[in-house]
N, C-alpha and C positions, 0 to 999 in steps of 0.2 A: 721788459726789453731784453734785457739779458737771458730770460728762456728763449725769447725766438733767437735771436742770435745761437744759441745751442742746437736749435731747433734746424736751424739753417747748416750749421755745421757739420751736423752729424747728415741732413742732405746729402751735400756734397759731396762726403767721405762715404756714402755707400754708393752712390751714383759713380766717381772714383773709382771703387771697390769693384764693381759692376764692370767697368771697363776694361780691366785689366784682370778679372776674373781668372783664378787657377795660378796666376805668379806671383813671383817669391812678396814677401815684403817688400825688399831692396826696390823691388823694378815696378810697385804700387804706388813708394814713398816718392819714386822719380820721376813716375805717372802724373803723380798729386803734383806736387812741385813744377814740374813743367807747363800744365796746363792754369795755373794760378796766375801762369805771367802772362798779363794784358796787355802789355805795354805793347808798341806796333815799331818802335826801334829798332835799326838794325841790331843793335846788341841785345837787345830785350829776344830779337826773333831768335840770332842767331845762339842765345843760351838758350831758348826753349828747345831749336835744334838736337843742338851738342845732346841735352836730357834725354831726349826721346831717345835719340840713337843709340843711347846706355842702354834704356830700356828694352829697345829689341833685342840686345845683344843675348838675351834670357826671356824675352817676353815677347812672341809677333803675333798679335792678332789684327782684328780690323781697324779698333781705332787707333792702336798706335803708330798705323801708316795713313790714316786717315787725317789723323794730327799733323802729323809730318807735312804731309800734301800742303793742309792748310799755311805752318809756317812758311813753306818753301816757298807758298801763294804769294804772302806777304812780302820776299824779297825780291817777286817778282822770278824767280826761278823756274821757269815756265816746262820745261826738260826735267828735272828736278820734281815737281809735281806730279806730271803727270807716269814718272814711275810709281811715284808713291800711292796714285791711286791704283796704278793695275796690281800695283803689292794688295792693296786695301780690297781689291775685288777679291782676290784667292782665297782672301779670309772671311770672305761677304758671308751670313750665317741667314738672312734671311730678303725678303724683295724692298723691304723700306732700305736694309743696309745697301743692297744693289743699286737700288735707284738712287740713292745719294751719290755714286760711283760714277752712275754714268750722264746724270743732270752736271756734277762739276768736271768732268772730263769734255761734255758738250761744250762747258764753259769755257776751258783751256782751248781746245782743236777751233773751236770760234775764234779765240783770242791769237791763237796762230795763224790766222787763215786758211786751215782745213776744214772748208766748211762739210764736203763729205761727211768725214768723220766726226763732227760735229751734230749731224743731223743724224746720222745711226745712233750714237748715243744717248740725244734724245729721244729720237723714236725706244731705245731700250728701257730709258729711264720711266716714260708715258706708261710703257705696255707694265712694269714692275709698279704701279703705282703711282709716277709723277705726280707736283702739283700743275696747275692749272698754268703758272708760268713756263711752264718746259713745254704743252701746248704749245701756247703762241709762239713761242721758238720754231718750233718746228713750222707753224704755218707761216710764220714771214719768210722762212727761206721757201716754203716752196711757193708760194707765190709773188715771189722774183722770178723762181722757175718756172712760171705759168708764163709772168710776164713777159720775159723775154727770151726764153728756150734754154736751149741747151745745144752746145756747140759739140762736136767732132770729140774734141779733148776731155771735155766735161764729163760727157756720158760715161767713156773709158776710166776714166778716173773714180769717178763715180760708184761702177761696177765692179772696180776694183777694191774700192773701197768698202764699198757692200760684200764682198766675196772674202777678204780680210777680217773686219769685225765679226761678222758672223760666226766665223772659223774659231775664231778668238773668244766668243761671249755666249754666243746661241746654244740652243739647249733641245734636246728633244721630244720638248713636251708640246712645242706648238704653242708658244701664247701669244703669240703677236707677228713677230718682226721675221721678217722672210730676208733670207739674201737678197735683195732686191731694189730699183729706182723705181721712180714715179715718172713719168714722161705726160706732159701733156700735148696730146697728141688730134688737132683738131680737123672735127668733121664735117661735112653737111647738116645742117639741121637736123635733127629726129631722121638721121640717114647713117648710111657706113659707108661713102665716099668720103676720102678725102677731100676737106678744101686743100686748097693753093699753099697756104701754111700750114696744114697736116702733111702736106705731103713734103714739105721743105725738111722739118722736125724730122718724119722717116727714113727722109734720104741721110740724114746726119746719123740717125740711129743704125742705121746701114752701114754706112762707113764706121762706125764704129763699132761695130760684132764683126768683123772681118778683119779686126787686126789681129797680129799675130798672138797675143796673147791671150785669144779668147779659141787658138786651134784647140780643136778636139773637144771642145764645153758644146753642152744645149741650156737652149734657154725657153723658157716658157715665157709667152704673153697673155697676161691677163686683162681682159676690160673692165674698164665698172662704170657706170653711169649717176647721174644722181636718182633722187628718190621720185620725181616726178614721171609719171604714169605706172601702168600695173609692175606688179612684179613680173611677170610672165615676159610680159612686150619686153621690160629694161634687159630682163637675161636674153630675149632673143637679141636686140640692140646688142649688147654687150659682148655676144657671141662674132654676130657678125664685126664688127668692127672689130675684133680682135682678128677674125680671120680675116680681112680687108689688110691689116697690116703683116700680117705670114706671107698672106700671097704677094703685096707687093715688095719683101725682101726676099722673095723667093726669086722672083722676074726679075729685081733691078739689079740683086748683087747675089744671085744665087747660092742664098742660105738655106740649106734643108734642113738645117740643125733647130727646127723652132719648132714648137708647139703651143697649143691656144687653147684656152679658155673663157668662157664671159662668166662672170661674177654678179653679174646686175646691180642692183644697191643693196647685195648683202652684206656688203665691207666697207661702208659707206666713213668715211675719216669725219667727216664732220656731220650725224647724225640731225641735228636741230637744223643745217640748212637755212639761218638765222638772215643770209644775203646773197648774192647774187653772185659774188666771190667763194664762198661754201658750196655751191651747188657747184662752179667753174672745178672746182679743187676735186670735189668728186667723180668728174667724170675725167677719167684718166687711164693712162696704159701702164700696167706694171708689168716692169722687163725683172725676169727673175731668172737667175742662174740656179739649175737643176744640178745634184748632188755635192753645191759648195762644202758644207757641211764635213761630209764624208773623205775629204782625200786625206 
Protein backbone atom coordinates (compact mmCIF):
# COMPACT_ATOMS: atom_id res chain seq x y z
CA UNK A 1 0.00 0.00 0.00
CA UNK A 2 2.67 2.28 0.93
CA UNK A 3 4.67 1.46 -2.46
CA UNK A 4 1.72 2.78 -4.59
CA UNK A 5 1.12 5.56 -2.66
CA UNK A 6 5.15 6.39 -3.55
CA UNK A 7 4.27 5.15 -6.77
CA UNK A 8 1.57 7.82 -7.13
CA UNK A 9 3.82 10.44 -5.72
CA UNK A 10 6.57 10.42 -7.57
CA UNK A 11 3.47 10.51 -10.57
CA UNK A 12 2.58 13.68 -9.76
CA UNK A 13 5.75 15.19 -9.07
CA UNK A 14 6.94 14.48 -12.63
CA UNK A 15 3.84 15.21 -14.35
CA UNK A 16 4.28 18.61 -11.93
CA UNK A 17 7.79 18.66 -13.27
CA UNK A 18 6.59 18.40 -16.89
CA UNK A 19 4.53 21.49 -16.46
CA UNK A 20 6.50 23.78 -15.36
CA UNK A 21 9.50 22.46 -17.21
CA UNK A 22 12.91 24.68 -17.43
CA UNK A 23 11.86 26.93 -14.10
CA UNK A 24 13.59 27.59 -11.10
CA UNK A 25 12.60 25.29 -8.17
CA UNK A 26 10.90 28.11 -6.37
CA UNK A 27 8.15 28.57 -9.25
CA UNK A 28 7.94 24.26 -9.52
CA UNK A 29 7.36 24.06 -5.61
CA UNK A 30 4.60 26.97 -6.15
CA UNK A 31 3.43 25.09 -9.39
CA UNK A 32 3.05 21.90 -7.02
CA UNK A 33 1.52 23.67 -4.24
CA UNK A 34 -1.12 25.61 -6.07
CA UNK A 35 -2.52 22.94 -8.08
CA UNK A 36 -2.72 20.42 -4.86
CA UNK A 37 -5.56 22.75 -3.70
CA UNK A 38 -9.02 21.08 -4.59
CA UNK A 39 -11.04 22.76 -2.66
CA UNK A 40 -13.73 25.06 -4.84
CA UNK A 41 -13.81 27.86 -1.99
CA UNK A 42 -13.53 31.25 -2.45
CA UNK A 43 -10.41 31.12 -0.42
CA UNK A 44 -9.27 27.87 -1.33
CA UNK A 45 -9.51 29.51 -5.26
CA UNK A 46 -8.40 32.66 -4.50
CA UNK A 47 -4.90 31.17 -2.65
CA UNK A 48 -4.50 28.87 -5.68
CA UNK A 49 -4.77 32.42 -7.56
CA UNK A 50 -2.31 34.49 -5.52
CA UNK A 51 0.27 31.05 -6.12
CA UNK A 52 0.09 30.88 -9.65
CA UNK A 53 0.63 34.55 -10.12
CA UNK A 54 4.12 34.06 -8.12
CA UNK A 55 4.73 31.57 -10.33
CA UNK A 56 4.56 33.62 -13.49
CA UNK A 57 6.30 36.25 -12.12
CA UNK A 58 9.58 33.83 -13.15
CA UNK A 59 7.73 31.04 -14.97
CA UNK A 60 5.06 31.78 -18.08
CA UNK A 61 4.21 28.95 -20.08
CA UNK A 62 0.98 27.39 -21.09
CA UNK A 63 -0.22 25.77 -18.24
CA UNK A 64 0.28 28.22 -15.85
CA UNK A 65 -2.20 30.50 -17.62
CA UNK A 66 -4.12 27.57 -18.28
CA UNK A 67 -4.51 27.13 -14.42
CA UNK A 68 -5.16 30.38 -13.87
CA UNK A 69 -7.99 30.54 -16.48
CA UNK A 70 -9.41 27.54 -14.64
CA UNK A 71 -9.26 29.31 -11.06
CA UNK A 72 -10.61 32.52 -12.43
CA UNK A 73 -13.36 29.93 -13.96
CA UNK A 74 -14.34 28.87 -10.56
CA UNK A 75 -14.96 32.54 -9.23
CA UNK A 76 -16.87 33.00 -12.01
CA UNK A 77 -14.42 35.74 -13.41
CA UNK A 78 -15.46 35.42 -16.72
CA UNK A 79 -13.07 38.74 -18.16
CA UNK A 80 -10.47 37.39 -15.94
CA UNK A 81 -10.60 34.01 -17.84
CA UNK A 82 -10.69 34.50 -20.87
CA UNK A 83 -7.28 36.64 -20.71
CA UNK A 84 -5.82 33.95 -19.29
CA UNK A 85 -6.54 31.81 -21.97
CA UNK A 86 -5.33 34.07 -24.83
CA UNK A 87 -2.13 34.29 -22.47
CA UNK A 88 -2.35 30.27 -22.59
CA UNK A 89 -2.66 30.24 -26.41
CA UNK A 90 0.79 32.23 -26.95
CA UNK A 91 2.31 29.54 -25.12
CA UNK A 92 0.24 26.81 -26.94
CA UNK A 93 3.24 24.22 -28.02
CA UNK A 94 1.26 22.04 -29.84
CA UNK A 95 -2.89 21.34 -31.60
CA UNK A 96 -4.19 19.19 -28.27
CA UNK A 97 -2.62 22.29 -26.14
CA UNK A 98 -4.58 24.74 -28.91
CA UNK A 99 -7.63 23.06 -28.89
CA UNK A 100 -7.94 22.96 -25.15
CA UNK A 101 -7.83 27.04 -25.68
CA UNK A 102 -10.20 27.40 -27.86
CA UNK A 103 -13.08 24.36 -26.70
CA UNK A 104 -12.84 26.62 -23.15
CA UNK A 105 -12.80 29.97 -24.72
CA UNK A 106 -16.03 28.64 -26.90
CA UNK A 107 -17.23 27.84 -23.45
CA UNK A 108 -16.72 31.39 -21.90
CA UNK A 109 -17.91 33.69 -25.46
CA UNK A 110 -21.15 31.01 -25.16
CA UNK A 111 -21.46 31.87 -21.40
CA UNK A 112 -21.32 35.65 -22.29
CA UNK A 113 -23.53 35.68 -25.11
CA UNK A 114 -21.04 35.90 -27.84
CA UNK A 115 -22.21 33.24 -29.63
CA UNK A 116 -20.10 34.36 -32.76
CA UNK A 117 -17.21 34.03 -31.12
CA UNK A 118 -18.23 31.19 -29.60
CA UNK A 119 -18.67 29.15 -32.70
CA UNK A 120 -15.23 30.30 -34.33
CA UNK A 121 -13.56 28.86 -31.47
CA UNK A 122 -15.13 25.82 -31.69
CA UNK A 123 -14.87 25.55 -35.17
CA UNK A 124 -10.95 26.14 -34.23
CA UNK A 125 -11.01 23.77 -31.55
CA UNK A 126 -12.79 20.80 -34.13
CA UNK A 127 -10.24 21.57 -37.02
CA UNK A 128 -6.99 21.25 -34.09
CA UNK A 129 -8.40 17.90 -32.87
CA UNK A 130 -11.66 18.65 -30.87
CA UNK A 131 -13.66 15.98 -28.96
CA UNK A 132 -16.81 14.96 -30.31
CA UNK A 133 -18.64 17.41 -27.82
CA UNK A 134 -17.25 20.64 -29.43
CA UNK A 135 -19.07 18.95 -32.66
CA UNK A 136 -22.32 19.18 -31.25
CA UNK A 137 -21.65 22.65 -30.15
CA UNK A 138 -21.06 23.80 -33.03
CA UNK A 139 -23.98 21.98 -34.89
CA UNK A 140 -26.73 23.16 -32.41
CA UNK A 141 -25.78 26.82 -33.06
CA UNK A 142 -25.97 26.43 -36.60
CA UNK A 143 -29.03 24.86 -36.71
CA UNK A 144 -30.83 27.59 -34.89
CA UNK A 145 -29.15 29.34 -37.86
CA UNK A 146 -30.73 27.06 -40.26
CA UNK A 147 -33.79 27.31 -38.35
CA UNK A 148 -34.53 30.61 -38.28
CA UNK A 149 -31.94 32.79 -40.36
CA UNK A 150 -30.05 35.28 -39.72
CA UNK A 151 -30.94 38.95 -39.48
CA UNK A 152 -29.36 42.35 -40.77
CA UNK A 153 -27.21 42.64 -37.40
CA UNK A 154 -26.28 39.09 -37.19
CA UNK A 155 -24.52 38.56 -40.38
CA UNK A 156 -22.48 41.86 -39.78
CA UNK A 157 -21.48 40.93 -36.55
CA UNK A 158 -20.92 37.68 -37.61
CA UNK A 159 -18.29 38.74 -40.17
CA UNK A 160 -17.00 40.68 -37.99
CA UNK A 161 -16.30 38.44 -35.86
CA UNK A 162 -14.94 35.86 -38.31
CA UNK A 163 -12.61 38.70 -39.79
CA UNK A 164 -11.37 39.31 -36.00
CA UNK A 165 -10.53 35.72 -34.77
CA UNK A 166 -8.98 34.70 -37.76
CA UNK A 167 -6.66 37.75 -37.52
CA UNK A 168 -6.02 36.65 -34.17
CA UNK A 169 -5.67 32.77 -34.28
CA UNK A 170 -5.48 31.63 -38.10
CA UNK A 171 -2.43 30.40 -39.51
CA UNK A 172 -1.13 29.71 -43.00
CA UNK A 173 -1.31 26.43 -43.38
CA UNK A 174 -4.83 25.98 -44.42
CA UNK A 175 -6.42 23.43 -42.10
CA UNK A 176 -9.58 24.20 -41.58
CA UNK A 177 -11.31 27.37 -40.70
CA UNK A 178 -11.54 30.19 -43.29
CA UNK A 179 -12.56 33.82 -42.17
CA UNK A 180 -15.80 33.03 -42.88
CA UNK A 181 -20.13 32.35 -42.01
CA UNK A 182 -22.40 29.85 -42.99
CA UNK A 183 -25.51 31.19 -44.41
CA UNK A 184 -28.22 28.90 -45.20
CA UNK A 185 -29.53 30.18 -47.98
CA UNK A 186 -32.63 28.28 -49.71
CA UNK A 187 -33.47 27.06 -53.04
CA UNK A 188 -35.72 25.52 -55.56
CA UNK A 189 -35.52 22.02 -55.35
CA UNK A 190 -32.37 20.31 -57.30
CA UNK A 191 -32.45 24.04 -58.91
CA UNK A 192 -30.51 27.56 -58.49
CA UNK A 193 -33.60 29.77 -58.05
CA UNK A 194 -34.18 31.13 -55.19
CA UNK A 195 -37.36 30.26 -53.24
CA UNK A 196 -39.24 33.03 -51.38
CA UNK A 197 -37.07 32.43 -48.27
CA UNK A 198 -33.73 32.14 -50.15
CA UNK A 199 -34.42 35.23 -51.37
CA UNK A 200 -35.71 36.88 -48.04
CA UNK A 201 -32.01 35.45 -46.26
CA UNK A 202 -30.16 37.22 -49.54
CA UNK A 203 -31.71 40.44 -49.33
CA UNK A 204 -30.47 40.44 -45.54
CA UNK A 205 -27.19 39.24 -46.75
CA UNK A 206 -27.30 42.25 -49.02
CA UNK A 207 -27.94 44.75 -46.46
CA UNK A 208 -25.40 43.61 -44.79
CA UNK A 209 -22.05 43.64 -47.27
CA UNK A 210 -23.01 47.20 -47.94
CA UNK A 211 -22.49 48.59 -44.61
CA UNK A 212 -19.84 50.81 -44.01
CA UNK A 213 -17.54 48.73 -42.53
CA UNK A 214 -17.32 46.22 -45.00
CA UNK A 215 -16.02 49.49 -47.79
CA UNK A 216 -13.28 48.46 -49.89
CA UNK A 217 -13.32 44.15 -48.59
CA UNK A 218 -14.26 41.37 -51.25
CA UNK A 219 -15.83 38.67 -50.56
CA UNK A 220 -16.12 35.21 -51.95
CA UNK A 221 -19.26 32.96 -52.16
CA UNK A 222 -18.93 29.61 -51.85
CA UNK A 223 -21.75 26.73 -52.26
CA UNK A 224 -21.85 23.34 -51.23
CA UNK A 225 -24.50 20.83 -51.41
CA UNK A 226 -25.03 17.63 -49.65
CA UNK A 227 -23.73 14.30 -50.92
CA UNK A 228 -26.85 13.13 -52.81
CA UNK A 229 -26.27 12.79 -56.60
CA UNK A 230 -22.99 12.71 -58.59
CA UNK A 231 -20.10 14.65 -57.83
CA UNK A 232 -20.03 16.32 -61.24
CA UNK A 233 -23.92 17.34 -61.22
CA UNK A 234 -23.59 18.68 -57.07
CA UNK A 235 -20.26 20.92 -58.35
CA UNK A 236 -22.38 22.03 -61.31
CA UNK A 237 -25.45 22.75 -58.55
CA UNK A 238 -22.98 24.36 -56.36
CA UNK A 239 -21.72 26.53 -58.94
CA UNK A 240 -24.67 27.82 -60.08
CA UNK A 241 -26.41 28.71 -57.01
CA UNK A 242 -23.41 30.40 -55.88
CA UNK A 243 -23.54 32.45 -59.02
CA UNK A 244 -27.50 32.89 -58.62
CA UNK A 245 -26.59 34.64 -55.49
CA UNK A 246 -23.60 37.19 -56.96
CA UNK A 247 -25.81 38.07 -59.56
CA UNK A 248 -28.62 38.70 -57.44
CA UNK A 249 -26.43 41.20 -54.98
CA UNK A 250 -25.15 42.46 -57.99
CA UNK A 251 -28.87 43.79 -59.30
CA UNK A 252 -30.55 44.42 -55.88
CA UNK A 253 -27.78 46.29 -54.00
CA UNK A 254 -25.04 46.67 -56.52
CA UNK A 255 -22.11 44.72 -55.23
CA UNK A 256 -19.34 44.05 -57.54
CA UNK A 257 -16.96 43.27 -54.87
CA UNK A 258 -17.99 39.27 -54.89
CA UNK A 259 -16.79 36.33 -56.33
CA UNK A 260 -18.00 32.65 -56.61
CA UNK A 261 -17.24 29.46 -56.32
CA UNK A 262 -19.14 25.91 -56.03
CA UNK A 263 -17.43 23.36 -53.82
CA UNK A 264 -20.12 20.50 -54.32
CA UNK A 265 -19.85 17.96 -51.43
CA UNK A 266 -16.19 18.22 -51.31
CA UNK A 267 -16.49 20.02 -47.75
CA UNK A 268 -19.20 18.35 -46.64
CA UNK A 269 -19.37 19.42 -42.38
CA UNK A 270 -21.31 16.46 -41.68
CA UNK A 271 -19.84 13.72 -43.86
CA UNK A 272 -22.20 10.45 -42.48
CA UNK A 273 -25.37 12.56 -43.44
CA UNK A 274 -26.88 10.24 -40.59
CA UNK A 275 -30.48 12.58 -41.07
CA UNK A 276 -32.32 14.90 -42.80
CA UNK A 277 -30.95 17.81 -40.58
CA UNK A 278 -27.13 16.75 -41.89
CA UNK A 279 -27.88 16.84 -45.29
CA UNK A 280 -30.10 20.42 -44.44
CA UNK A 281 -26.66 21.76 -42.68
CA UNK A 282 -24.59 20.71 -45.83
CA UNK A 283 -26.02 22.46 -48.34
CA UNK A 284 -25.16 26.03 -47.62
CA UNK A 285 -23.51 29.34 -48.72
CA UNK A 286 -20.29 30.27 -47.30
CA UNK A 287 -19.70 34.18 -47.16
CA UNK A 288 -15.99 34.48 -46.92
CA UNK A 289 -14.04 37.56 -46.56
CA UNK A 290 -10.84 37.58 -49.00
CA UNK A 291 -7.43 38.75 -47.54
CA UNK A 292 -8.82 38.94 -43.68
CA UNK A 293 -5.81 37.41 -42.87
CA UNK A 294 -3.35 39.86 -44.27
CA UNK A 295 -4.09 43.44 -43.21
Amino acid sequence: MKLRGFIVCLFVIFIVGDAVAGCSKTAQDLYSTAISITGNSPVDVERKIQLLKQVKKTCQNFNVYYELARAYNDLNEMRKVEQSLLDAHSFAGNDREKSKVHTFLGLVYEDMGREDDALFHYQFAWDRGGSPTVHEKIKSIEIKRMEQGMEVREIKAALLSAKRTYKAFGDKKGWGVRPAIQLYVNFDDNAWSLSDKGRIQAEKMGQALTSSEFVGGRFLIIGHTDSRGTDVSNMDLSQKRANTIVSFLEKQFFLYNLDFEGHGERELKYPQEKTKVEEALNRRVEVCIKGAGDE
